[in-house]
C-alpha positions as CSV (number, residue, x, y, z in Angstrom):
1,X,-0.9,-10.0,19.4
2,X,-3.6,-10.4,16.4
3,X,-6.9,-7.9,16.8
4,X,-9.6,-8.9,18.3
5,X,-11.8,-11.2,17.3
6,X,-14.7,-9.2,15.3
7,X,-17.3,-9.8,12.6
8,X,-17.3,-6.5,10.2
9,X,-19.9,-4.7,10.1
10,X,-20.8,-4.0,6.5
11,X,-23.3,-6.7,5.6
12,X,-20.9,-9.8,4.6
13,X,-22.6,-13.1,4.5
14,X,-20.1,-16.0,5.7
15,X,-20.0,-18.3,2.6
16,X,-19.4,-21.2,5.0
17,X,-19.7,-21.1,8.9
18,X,-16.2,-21.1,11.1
19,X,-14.9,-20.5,14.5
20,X,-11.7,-18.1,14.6
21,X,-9.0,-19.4,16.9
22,X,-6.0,-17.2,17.4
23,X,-2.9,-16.6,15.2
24,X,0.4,-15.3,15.2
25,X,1.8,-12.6,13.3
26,X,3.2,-12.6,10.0
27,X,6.8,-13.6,9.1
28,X,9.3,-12.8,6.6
29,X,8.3,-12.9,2.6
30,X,8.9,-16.5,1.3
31,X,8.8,-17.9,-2.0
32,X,6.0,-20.1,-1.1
33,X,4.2,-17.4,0.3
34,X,2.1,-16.7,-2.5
35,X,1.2,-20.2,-3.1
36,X,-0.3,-20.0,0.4
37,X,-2.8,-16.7,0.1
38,X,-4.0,-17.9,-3.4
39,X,-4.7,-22.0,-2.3
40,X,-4.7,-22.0,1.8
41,X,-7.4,-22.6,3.5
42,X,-8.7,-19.2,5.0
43,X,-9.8,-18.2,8.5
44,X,-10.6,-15.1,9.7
45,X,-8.9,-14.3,13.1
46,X,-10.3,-10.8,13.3
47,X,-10.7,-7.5,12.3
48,X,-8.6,-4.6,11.7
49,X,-10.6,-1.9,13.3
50,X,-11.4,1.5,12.3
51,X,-10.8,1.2,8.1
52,X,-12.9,2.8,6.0
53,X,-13.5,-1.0,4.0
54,X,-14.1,-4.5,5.9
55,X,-10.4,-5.8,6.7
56,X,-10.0,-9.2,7.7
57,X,-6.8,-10.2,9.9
58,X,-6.8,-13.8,8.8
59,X,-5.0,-17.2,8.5
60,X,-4.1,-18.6,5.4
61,X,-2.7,-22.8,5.9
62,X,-1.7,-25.0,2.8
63,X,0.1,-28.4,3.6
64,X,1.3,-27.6,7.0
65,X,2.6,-24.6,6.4
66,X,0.6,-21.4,7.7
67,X,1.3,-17.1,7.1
68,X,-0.9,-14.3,8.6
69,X,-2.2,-12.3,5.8
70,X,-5.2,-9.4,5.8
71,X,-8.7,-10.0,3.7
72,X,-10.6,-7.6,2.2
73,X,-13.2,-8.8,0.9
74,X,-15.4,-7.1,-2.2
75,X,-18.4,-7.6,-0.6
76,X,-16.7,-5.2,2.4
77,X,-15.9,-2.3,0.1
78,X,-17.6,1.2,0.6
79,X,-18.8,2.9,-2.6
80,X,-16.6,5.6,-4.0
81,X,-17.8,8.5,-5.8
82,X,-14.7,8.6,-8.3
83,X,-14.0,5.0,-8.6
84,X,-16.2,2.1,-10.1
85,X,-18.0,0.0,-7.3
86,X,-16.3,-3.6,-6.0
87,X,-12.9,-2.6,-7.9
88,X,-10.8,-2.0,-5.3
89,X,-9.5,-5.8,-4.3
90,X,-8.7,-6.0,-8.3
91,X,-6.7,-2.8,-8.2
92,X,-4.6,-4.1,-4.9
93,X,-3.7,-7.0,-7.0
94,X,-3.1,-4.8,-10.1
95,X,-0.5,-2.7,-8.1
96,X,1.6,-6.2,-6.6
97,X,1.8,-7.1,-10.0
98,X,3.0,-3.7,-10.9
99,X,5.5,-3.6,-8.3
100,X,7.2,-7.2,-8.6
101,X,7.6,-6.2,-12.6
102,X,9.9,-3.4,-11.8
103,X,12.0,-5.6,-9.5
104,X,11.7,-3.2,-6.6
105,X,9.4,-5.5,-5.0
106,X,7.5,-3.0,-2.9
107,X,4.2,-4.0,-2.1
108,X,3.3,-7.6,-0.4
109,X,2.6,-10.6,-1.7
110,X,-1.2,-10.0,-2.9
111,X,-4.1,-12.3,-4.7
112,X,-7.4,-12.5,-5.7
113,X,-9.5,-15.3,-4.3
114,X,-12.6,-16.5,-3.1
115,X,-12.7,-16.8,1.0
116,X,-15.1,-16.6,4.0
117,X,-17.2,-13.7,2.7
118,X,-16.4,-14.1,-1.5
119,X,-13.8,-13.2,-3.4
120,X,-11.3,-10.1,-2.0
121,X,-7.7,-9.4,-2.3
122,X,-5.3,-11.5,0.1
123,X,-2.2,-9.5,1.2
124,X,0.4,-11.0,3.5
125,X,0.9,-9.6,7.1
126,X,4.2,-7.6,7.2
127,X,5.0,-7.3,10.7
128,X,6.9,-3.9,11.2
129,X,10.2,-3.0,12.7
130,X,9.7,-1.9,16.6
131,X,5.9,-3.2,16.9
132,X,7.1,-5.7,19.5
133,X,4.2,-7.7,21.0
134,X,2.1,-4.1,21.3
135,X,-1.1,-3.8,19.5
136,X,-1.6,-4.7,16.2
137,X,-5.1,-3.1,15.7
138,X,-3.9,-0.4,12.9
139,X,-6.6,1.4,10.6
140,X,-4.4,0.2,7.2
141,X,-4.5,-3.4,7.6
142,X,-1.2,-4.7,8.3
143,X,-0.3,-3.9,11.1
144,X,0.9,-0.6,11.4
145,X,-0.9,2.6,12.6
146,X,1.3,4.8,11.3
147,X,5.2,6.0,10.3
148,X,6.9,6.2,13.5
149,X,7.6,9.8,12.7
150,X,8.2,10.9,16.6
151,X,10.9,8.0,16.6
152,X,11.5,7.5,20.5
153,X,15.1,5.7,19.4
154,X,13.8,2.3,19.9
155,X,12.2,1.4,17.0
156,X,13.3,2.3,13.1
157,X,14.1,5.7,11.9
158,X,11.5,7.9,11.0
159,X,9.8,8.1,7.4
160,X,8.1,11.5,8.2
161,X,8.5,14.4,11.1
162,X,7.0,17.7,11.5
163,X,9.9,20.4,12.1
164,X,9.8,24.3,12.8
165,X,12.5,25.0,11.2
166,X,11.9,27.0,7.7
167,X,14.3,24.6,6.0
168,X,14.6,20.8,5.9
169,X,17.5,19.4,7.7
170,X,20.2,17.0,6.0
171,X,18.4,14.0,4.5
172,X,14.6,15.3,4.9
173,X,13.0,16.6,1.7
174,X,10.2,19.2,2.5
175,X,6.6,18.0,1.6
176,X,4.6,21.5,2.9
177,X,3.8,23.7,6.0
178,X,1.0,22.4,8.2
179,X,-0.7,23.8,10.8
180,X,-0.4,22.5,14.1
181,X,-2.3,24.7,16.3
182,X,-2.5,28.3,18.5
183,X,-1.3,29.9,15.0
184,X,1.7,27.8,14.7
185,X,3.4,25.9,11.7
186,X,5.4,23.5,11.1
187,X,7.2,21.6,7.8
188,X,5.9,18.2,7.2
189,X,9.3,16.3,5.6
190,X,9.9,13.3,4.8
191,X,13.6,11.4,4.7
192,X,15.5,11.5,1.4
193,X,15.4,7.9,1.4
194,X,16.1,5.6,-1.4
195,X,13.0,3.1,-0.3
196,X,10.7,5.6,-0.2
197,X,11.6,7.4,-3.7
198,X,10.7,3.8,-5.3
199,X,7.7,4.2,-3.8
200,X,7.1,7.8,-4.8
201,X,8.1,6.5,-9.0
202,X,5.7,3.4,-8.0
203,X,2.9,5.7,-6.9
204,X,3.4,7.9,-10.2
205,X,2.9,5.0,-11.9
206,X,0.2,3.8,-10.6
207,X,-1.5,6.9,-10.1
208,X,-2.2,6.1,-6.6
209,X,-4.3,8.6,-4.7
210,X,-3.9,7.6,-1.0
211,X,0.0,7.1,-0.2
212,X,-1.0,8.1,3.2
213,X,2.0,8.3,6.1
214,X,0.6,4.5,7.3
215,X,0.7,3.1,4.5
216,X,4.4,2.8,4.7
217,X,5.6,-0.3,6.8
218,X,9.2,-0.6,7.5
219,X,10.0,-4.5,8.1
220,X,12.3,-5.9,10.6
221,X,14.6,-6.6,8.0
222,X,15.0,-3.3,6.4
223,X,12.4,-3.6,3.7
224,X,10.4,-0.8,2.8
225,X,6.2,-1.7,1.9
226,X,3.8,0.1,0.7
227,X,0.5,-0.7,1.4
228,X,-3.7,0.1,0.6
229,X,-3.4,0.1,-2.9
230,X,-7.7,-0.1,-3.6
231,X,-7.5,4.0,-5.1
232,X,-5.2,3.2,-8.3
233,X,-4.9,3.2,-11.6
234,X,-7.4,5.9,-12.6
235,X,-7.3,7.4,-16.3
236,X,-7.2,10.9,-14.8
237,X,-4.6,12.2,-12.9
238,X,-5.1,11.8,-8.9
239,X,-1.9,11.3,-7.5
240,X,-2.3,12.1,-3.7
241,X,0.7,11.4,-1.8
242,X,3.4,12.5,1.2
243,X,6.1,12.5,-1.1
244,X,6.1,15.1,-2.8
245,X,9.9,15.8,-1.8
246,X,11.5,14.9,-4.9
247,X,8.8,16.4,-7.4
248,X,10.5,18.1,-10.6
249,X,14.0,16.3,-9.6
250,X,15.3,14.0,-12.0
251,X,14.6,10.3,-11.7
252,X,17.1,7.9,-9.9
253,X,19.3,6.3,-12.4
254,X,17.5,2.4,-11.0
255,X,14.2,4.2,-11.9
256,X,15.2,3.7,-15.7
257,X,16.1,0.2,-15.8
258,X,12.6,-0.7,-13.4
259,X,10.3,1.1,-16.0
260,X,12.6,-0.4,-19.2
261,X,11.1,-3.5,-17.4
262,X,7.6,-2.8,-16.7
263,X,7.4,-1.4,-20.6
264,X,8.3,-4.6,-21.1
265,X,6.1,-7.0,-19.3
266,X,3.0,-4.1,-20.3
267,X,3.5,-5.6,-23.6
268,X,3.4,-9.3,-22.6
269,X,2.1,-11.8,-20.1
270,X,1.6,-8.5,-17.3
271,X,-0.1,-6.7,-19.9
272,X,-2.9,-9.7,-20.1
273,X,-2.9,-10.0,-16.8
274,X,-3.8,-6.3,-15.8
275,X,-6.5,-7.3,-18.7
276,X,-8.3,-9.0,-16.3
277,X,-8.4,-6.7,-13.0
278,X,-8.9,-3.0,-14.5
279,X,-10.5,-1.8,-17.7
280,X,-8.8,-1.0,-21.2
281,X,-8.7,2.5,-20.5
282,X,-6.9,1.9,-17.4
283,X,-4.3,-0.4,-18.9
284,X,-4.0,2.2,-21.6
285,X,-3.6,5.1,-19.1
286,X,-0.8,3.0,-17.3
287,X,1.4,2.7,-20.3
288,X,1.0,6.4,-21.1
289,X,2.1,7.3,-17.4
290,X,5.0,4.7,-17.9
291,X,6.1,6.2,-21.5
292,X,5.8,9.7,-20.2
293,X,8.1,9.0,-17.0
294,X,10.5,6.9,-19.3
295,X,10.7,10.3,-21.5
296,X,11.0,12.8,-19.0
297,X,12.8,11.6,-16.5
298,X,11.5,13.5,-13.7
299,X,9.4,13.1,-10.5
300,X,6.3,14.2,-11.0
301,X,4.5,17.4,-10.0
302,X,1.3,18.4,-8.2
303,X,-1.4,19.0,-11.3
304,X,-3.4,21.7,-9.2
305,X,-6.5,20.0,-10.3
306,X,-6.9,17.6,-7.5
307,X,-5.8,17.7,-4.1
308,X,-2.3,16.7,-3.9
309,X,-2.3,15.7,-0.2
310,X,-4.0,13.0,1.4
311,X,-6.4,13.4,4.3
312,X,-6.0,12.6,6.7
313,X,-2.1,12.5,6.2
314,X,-1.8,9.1,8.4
């Protein structure tokens, strides 16, 4: 079921009145999908409680054909400290285009657009594997509220677990030792899956500092998304993420083909497209984090200047 029906509460001014009716959920990625978020008409059908900007669970109709997507809208986003003010929507779109030039396509279908409350980023709804008809009120807006890591065996295999064993088991890669309480510990791991390593070279990339354990949504169909790309594409280096499992490892072998590609489309229409959402120094910053992966060939490891661990983790 959608969330409830809820005007955010961060100030936004409707730029035209409308009554939200409710929607369904969010289907499988089409090609027409995108043609939909960027020219559909727009409705908000409610609000994704409990995120830290405005997000919109909304409709999004062009010529009879309809897809649940979220809204965030600019006018919604919280100030950072570290991050220049009503960037983030441009930096969600940044990190689509990102993603669909390295053929991985890991990140849904995302725009930039003018809608009920001004211009925000429109991401399609991915509806994620074992949600059912339960709640859909998640805190990452789309639909997830976290990993599934305590899998319960009817739903998709777990991303992340805790374990109190010293050592990772058999396709888990160790991430580091939490605390859990009454002076116990416990070994945060993630699988040794091949989705989530594109996502790990994706978030080195992009130099995202949030790949938090709900930003992962596993679809029905066995796709792997990331989501809650607004903290991107900084100049200095603020990659915050769960996984860290594969850091000083050598690259997969797809990895070099995927950022052959991006290299590529950096120096053409992408390049000009990135142009428009993040500054020059940002642009120039990416292709420096794509040259330097291209030549070393490794995952990346934790700088020691910034905290390499998101928080809270999901």
């Amino acid at each position: 079921m959608p969330p409830p029906e809820r005007i955010p509460e961060v100030g936004l001014i409707p730029a035209a009145p409308g009554r939200p009716e409710p929607g369904g959920p969010g289907g499988p990625v089409t090609p027409d999908d995108t043609d939909v978020l960027l020219h559909g008409v727009l409705t908000v059908r409610g609000q994704v409680r409990e995120a830290s900007n405005a997000v919109l669970f909304c409709e999004a109709a062009l010529d009879g054909r309809s897809v649940a997507c979220v809204y965030k809208p600019v006018a919604g986003e919280r100030p950072l400290w570290d991050f220049p003010d009503g960037t983030l929507a441009q930096r969600e779109v940044a990190a689509y285009l990102v993603s669909e030039a390295t053929g991985w396509g890991l990140v849904p279908p995302t725009v930039l657009r003018d809608g009920p409350y001004g211009q925000g980023m429109v991401q399609l709804w991915i509806d994620v594997a074992g949600d059912g008809e339960g709640d859909d009120e998640g805190d990452d807006g789309s639909g997830a509220e976290g990993s599934g890591a305590e899998g319960d065996g009817s739903g998709p295999e777990p991303l992340l677990a805790l374990t109190e064993d010293l050592e990772p088991a058999p396709g888990w890669k160790a991430v580091v030792e939490a605390e859990i309480g009454e002076g116990r510990t416990a070994l945060l791991v993630h699988a040794d899956d091949v989705r989530l390593r594109r996502l790990a070279v994706l978030d080195a990339v992009i130099n995202n500092a949030d790949r938090k354990g709900g930003h992962l949504l596993p679809a029905p169909d066995g796709r792997l998304f990331g989501i809650d790309h607004g903290v991107t594409f900084h100049t200095e280096d603020k990659l915050r993420t769960l996984l860290w499992g594969w850091a000083g490892e050598p690259l997969p072998a797809e990895a070099g083909p995927a950022l052959d590609a991006l290299a590529a489309a950096l120096d053409g229409d992408l390049g000009e497209r990135l142009g428009e959402l993040l500054t020059a120094a940002e642009t120039g910053a990416l292709r420096e984090r794509v040259r330097r992966l291209r030549a070393d060939g490794v995952h990346p490891e934790p700088g020691g200047q910034w905290p390499s661990i998101p928080w809270p983790p999901v």
